[in-house]
N, C-alpha and C positions, 0 to 999 in steps of 0.2 A: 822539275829539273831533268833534263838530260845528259848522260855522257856518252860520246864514243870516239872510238881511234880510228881516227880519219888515215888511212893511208891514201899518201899523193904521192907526187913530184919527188919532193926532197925527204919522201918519210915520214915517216907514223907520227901523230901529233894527237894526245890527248885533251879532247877538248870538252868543254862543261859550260851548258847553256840553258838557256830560261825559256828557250824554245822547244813546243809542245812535240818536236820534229827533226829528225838529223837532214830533214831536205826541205825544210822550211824555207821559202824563196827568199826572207829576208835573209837568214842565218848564210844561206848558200852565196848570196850577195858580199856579204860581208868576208867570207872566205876566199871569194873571188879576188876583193880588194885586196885580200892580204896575198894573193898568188896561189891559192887554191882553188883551180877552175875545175878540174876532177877529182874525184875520190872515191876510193871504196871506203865505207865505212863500216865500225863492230859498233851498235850498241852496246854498253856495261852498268852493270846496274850498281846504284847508290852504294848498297854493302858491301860492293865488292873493293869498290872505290876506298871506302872507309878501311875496310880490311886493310887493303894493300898498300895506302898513302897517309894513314892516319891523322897525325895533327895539318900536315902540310894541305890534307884536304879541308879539315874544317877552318883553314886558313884561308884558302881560296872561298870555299864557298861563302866565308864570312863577305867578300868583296862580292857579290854574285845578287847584283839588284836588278829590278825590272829596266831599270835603264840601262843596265849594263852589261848585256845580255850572253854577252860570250865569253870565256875564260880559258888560259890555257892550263891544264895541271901538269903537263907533262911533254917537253916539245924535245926529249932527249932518245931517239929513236931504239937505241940498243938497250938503254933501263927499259923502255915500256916492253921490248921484244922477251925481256930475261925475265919482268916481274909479271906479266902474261902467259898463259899455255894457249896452244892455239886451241884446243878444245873447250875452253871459254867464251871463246868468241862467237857460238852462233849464226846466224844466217845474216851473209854481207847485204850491204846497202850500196848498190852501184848508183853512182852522180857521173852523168856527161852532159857537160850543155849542146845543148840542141843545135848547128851550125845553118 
């Protein structure tokens, strides 16, 4: 499992996927669909998740099957800003598609 906050367009959106890759071309695809054609993204790892989302994550991640590959925990851009430091976050992950 992977998580990270995808900053786009409309704002940080936590998302939680069964992909090996936060730039996985299928995963990226599917983002695309949804209106997410750029993004920077943070990697966040599992405990931090659990820490900070507790039951509501093992809520999600209950729904979190091989077929169902992407999940959002968190698509409320000011909680993930307050319940995040940015010194958590790590080294971004720039998405541009290729024109």
């Amino acid at each position: 499992m992977k998580a990270g906050i995808f900053f786009a367009g409309s704002g940080p959106v936590l998302i939680l996927t069964s992909y090996a890759s936060l730039t996985n071309s299928s995963l990226v695809e599917k983002l695309s669909n949804k209106g997410i054609k750029k993004f920077i993204a943070f990697e966040v790892s599992e405990s931090t998740l659990k820490e900070k989302y507790g039951k509501h994550f093992e809520i999600i991640m209950g729904d979190l099957y091989q077929t169902d590959d992407l999940r959002v925990l968190d698509y409320d851009g000011h909680h993930i800003f307050n319940i995040f430091h940015l010194e958590e976050l790590g080294d971004p992950i720039f998405y541009e598609p290729v024109q």
